[in-house]
Biotite code that builds the C-alpha atoms (Angstrom):
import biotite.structure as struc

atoms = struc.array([
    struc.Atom([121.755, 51.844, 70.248], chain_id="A", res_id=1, res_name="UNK", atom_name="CA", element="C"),
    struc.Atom([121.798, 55.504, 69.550], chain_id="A", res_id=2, res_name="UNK", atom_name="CA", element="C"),
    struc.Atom([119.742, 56.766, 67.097], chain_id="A", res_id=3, res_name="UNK", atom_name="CA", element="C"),
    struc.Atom([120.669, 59.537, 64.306], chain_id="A", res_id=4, res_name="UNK", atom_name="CA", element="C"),
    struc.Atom([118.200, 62.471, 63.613], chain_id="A", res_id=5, res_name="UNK", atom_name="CA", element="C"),
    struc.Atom([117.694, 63.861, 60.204], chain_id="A", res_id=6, res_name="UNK", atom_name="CA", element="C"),
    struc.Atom([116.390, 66.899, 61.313], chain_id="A", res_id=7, res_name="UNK", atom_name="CA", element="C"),
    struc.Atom([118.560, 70.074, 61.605], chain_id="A", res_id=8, res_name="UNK", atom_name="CA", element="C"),
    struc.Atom([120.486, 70.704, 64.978], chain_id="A", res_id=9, res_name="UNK", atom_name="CA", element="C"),
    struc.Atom([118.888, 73.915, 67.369], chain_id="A", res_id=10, res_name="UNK", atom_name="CA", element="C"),
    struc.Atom([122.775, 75.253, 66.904], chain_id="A", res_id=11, res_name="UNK", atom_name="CA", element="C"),
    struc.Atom([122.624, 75.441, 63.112], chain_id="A", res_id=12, res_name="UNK", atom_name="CA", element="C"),
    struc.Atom([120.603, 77.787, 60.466], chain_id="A", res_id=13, res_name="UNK", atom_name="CA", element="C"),
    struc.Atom([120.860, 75.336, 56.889], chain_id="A", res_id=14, res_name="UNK", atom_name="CA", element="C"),
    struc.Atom([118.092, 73.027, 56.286], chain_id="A", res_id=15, res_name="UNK", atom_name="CA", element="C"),
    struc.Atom([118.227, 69.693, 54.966], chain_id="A", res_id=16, res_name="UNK", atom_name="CA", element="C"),
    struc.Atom([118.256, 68.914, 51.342], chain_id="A", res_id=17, res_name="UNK", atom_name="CA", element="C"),
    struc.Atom([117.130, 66.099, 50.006], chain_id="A", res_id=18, res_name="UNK", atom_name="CA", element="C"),
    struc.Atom([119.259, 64.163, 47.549], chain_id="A", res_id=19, res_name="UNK", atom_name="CA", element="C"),
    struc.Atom([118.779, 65.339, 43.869], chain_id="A", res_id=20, res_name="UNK", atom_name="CA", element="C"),
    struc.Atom([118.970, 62.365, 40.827], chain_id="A", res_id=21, res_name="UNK", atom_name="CA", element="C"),
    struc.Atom([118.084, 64.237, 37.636], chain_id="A", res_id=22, res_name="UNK", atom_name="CA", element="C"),
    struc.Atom([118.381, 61.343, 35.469], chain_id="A", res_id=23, res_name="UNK", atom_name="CA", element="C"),
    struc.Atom([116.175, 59.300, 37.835], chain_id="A", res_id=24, res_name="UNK", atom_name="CA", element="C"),
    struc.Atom([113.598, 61.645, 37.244], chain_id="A", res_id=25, res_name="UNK", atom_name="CA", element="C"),
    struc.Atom([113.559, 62.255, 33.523], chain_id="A", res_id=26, res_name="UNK", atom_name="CA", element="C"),
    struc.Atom([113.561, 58.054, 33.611], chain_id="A", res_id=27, res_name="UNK", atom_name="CA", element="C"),
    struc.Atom([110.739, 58.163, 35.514], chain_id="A", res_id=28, res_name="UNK", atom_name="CA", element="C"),
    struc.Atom([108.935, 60.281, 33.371], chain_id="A", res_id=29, res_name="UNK", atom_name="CA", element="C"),
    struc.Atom([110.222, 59.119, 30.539], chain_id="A", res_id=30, res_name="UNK", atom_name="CA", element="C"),
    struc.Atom([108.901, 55.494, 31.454], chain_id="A", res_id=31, res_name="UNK", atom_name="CA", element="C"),
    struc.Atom([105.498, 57.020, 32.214], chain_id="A", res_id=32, res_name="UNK", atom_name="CA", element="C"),
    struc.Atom([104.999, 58.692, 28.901], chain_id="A", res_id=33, res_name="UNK", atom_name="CA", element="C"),
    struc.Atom([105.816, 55.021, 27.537], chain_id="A", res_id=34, res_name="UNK", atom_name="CA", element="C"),
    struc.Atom([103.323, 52.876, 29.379], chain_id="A", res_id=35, res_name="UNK", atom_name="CA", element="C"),
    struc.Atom([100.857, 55.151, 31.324], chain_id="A", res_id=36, res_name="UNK", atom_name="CA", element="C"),
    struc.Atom([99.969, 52.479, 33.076], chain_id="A", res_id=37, res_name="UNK", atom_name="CA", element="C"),
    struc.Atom([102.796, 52.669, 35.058], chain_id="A", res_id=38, res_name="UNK", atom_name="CA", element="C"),
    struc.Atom([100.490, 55.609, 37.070], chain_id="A", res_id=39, res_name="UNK", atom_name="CA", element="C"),
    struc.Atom([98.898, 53.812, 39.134], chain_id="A", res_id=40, res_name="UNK", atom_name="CA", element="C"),
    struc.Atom([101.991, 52.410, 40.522], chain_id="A", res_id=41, res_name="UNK", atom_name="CA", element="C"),
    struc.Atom([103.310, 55.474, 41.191], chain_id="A", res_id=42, res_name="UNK", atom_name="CA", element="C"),
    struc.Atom([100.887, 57.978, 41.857], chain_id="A", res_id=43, res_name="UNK", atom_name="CA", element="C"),
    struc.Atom([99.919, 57.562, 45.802], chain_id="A", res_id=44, res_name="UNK", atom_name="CA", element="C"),
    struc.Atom([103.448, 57.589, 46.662], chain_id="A", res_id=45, res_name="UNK", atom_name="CA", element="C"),
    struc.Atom([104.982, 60.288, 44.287], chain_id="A", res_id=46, res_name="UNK", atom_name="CA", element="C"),
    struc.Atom([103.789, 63.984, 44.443], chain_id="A", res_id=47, res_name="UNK", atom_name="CA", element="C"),
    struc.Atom([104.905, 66.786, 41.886], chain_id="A", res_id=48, res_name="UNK", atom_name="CA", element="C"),
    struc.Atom([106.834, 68.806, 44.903], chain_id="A", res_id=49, res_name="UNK", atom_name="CA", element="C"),
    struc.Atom([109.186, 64.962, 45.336], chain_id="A", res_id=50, res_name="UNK", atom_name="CA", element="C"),
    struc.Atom([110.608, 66.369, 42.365], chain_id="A", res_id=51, res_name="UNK", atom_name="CA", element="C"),
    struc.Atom([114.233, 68.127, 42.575], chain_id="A", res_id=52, res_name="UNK", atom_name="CA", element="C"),
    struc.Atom([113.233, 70.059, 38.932], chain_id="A", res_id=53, res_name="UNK", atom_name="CA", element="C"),
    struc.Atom([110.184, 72.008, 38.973], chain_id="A", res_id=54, res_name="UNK", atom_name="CA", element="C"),
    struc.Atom([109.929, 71.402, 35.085], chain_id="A", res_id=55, res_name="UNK", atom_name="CA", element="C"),
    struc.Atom([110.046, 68.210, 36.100], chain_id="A", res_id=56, res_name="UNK", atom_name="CA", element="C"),
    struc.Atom([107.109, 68.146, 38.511], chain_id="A", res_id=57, res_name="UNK", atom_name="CA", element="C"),
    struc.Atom([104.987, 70.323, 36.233], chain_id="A", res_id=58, res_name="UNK", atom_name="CA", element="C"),
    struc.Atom([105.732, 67.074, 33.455], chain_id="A", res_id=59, res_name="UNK", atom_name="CA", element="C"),
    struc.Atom([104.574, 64.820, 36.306], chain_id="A", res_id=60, res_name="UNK", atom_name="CA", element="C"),
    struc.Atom([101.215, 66.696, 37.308], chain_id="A", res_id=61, res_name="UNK", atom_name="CA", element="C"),
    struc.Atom([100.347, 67.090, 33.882], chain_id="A", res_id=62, res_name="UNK", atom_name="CA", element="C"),
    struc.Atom([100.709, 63.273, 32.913], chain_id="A", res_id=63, res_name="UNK", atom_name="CA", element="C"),
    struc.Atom([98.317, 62.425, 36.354], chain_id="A", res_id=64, res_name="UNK", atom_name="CA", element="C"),
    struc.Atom([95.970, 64.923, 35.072], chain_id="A", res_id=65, res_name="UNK", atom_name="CA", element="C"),
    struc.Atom([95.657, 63.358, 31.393], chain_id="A", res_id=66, res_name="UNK", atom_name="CA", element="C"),
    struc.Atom([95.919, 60.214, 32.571], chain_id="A", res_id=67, res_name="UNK", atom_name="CA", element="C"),
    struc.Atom([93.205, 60.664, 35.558], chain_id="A", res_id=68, res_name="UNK", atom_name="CA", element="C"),
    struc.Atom([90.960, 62.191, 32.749], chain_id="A", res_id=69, res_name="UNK", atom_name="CA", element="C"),
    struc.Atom([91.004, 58.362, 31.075], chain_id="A", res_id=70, res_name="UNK", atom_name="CA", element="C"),
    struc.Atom([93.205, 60.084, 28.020], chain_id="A", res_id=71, res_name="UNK", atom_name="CA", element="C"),
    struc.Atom([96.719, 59.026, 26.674], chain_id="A", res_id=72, res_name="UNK", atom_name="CA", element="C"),
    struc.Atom([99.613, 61.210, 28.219], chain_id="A", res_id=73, res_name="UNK", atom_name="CA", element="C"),
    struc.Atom([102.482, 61.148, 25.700], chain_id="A", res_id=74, res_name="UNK", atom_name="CA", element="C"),
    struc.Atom([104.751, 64.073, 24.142], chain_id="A", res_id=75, res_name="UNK", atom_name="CA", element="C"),
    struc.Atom([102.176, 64.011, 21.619], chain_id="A", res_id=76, res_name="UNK", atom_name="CA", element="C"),
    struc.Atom([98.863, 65.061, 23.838], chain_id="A", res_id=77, res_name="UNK", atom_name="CA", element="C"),
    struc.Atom([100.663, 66.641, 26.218], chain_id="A", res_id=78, res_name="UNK", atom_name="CA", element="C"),
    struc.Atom([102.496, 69.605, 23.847], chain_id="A", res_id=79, res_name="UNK", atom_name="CA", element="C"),
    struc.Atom([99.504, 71.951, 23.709], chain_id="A", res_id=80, res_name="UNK", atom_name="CA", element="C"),
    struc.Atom([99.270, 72.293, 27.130], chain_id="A", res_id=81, res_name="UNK", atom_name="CA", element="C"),
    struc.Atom([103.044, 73.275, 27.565], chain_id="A", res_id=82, res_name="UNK", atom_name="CA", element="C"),
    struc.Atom([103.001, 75.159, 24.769], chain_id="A", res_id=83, res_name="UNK", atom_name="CA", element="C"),
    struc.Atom([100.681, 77.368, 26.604], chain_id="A", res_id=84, res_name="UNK", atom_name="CA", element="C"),
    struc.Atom([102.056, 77.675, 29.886], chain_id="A", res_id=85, res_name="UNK", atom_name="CA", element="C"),
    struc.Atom([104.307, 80.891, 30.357], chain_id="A", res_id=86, res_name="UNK", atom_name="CA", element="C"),
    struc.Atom([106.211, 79.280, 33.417], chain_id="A", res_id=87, res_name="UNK", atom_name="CA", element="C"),
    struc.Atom([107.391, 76.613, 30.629], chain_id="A", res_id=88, res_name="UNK", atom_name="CA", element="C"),
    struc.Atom([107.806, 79.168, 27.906], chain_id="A", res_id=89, res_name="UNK", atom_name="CA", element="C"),
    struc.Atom([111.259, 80.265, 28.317], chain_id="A", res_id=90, res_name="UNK", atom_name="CA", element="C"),
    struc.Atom([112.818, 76.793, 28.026], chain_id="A", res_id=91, res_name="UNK", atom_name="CA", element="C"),
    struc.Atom([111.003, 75.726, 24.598], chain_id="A", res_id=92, res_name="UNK", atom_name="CA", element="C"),
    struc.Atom([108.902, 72.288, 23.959], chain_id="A", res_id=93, res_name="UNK", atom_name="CA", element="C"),
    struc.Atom([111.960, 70.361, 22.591], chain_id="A", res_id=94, res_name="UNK", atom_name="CA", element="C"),
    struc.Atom([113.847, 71.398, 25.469], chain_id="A", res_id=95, res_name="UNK", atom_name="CA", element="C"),
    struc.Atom([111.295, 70.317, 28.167], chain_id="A", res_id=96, res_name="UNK", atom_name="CA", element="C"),
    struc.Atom([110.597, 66.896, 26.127], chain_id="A", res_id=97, res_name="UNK", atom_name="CA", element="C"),
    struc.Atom([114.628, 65.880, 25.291], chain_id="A", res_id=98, res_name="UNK", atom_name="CA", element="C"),
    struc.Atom([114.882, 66.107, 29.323], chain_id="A", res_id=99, res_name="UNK", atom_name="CA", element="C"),
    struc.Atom([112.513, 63.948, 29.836], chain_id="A", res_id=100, res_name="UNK", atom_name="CA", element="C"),
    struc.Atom([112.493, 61.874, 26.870], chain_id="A", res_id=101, res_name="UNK", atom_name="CA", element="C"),
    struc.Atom([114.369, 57.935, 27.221], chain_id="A", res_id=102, res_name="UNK", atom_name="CA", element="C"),
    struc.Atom([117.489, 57.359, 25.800], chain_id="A", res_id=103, res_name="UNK", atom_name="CA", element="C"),
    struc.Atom([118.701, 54.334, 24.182], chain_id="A", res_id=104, res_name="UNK", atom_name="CA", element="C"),
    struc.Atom([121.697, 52.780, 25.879], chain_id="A", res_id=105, res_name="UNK", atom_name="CA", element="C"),
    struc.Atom([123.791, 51.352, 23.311], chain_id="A", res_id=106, res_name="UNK", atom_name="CA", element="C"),
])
């Protein structure tokens, strides 16, 4: 049985990417900021750089961070601390937290 590599051939230059689901993500986060408890299920198999959107991975490390501290991660605790981050600036605090925020399926 012959066995397929997922590593790039010697003949060509692109690297791999990894496959990208956006809305997976901001579920994932937004499922998080619901029930932090969800954390611990999550957090020794999922690192900030897994995510596809650095914004993304910034909303991640900062949830593990509050949450690690023993403190509630939600939109709530967790605007003052994009509000001052310049990397997050240019996108605006509604923007970062409607990506990331659940939406109802109806």
């Amino acid at each position: 049985m012959a066995t397929r590599s997922l590593l790039p051939s010697a003949d060509t230059q692109s690297p791999l990417t990894l496959p990208a689901n956006v809305e997976a993500e901001q579920a994932l986060l937004g499922a998080l900021l619901i029930d932090n408890r969800l954390v611990e299920d999550v957090q020794l198999l999922l690192r900030p750089a897994h995510f596809s959107e650095d914004v993304h991975g910034r909303i991640y490390e900062a949830i593990l961070h509050t949450v690690d501290r023993n403190l509630v991660a939600n939109p709530i605790t967790l605007k003052p601390k994009f509000q001052a981050d310049a990397a997050l600036a240019p996108l605006g605090a509604s923007a970062i937290w409607r990506r990331s925020a659940p939406t109802r399926q109806r």
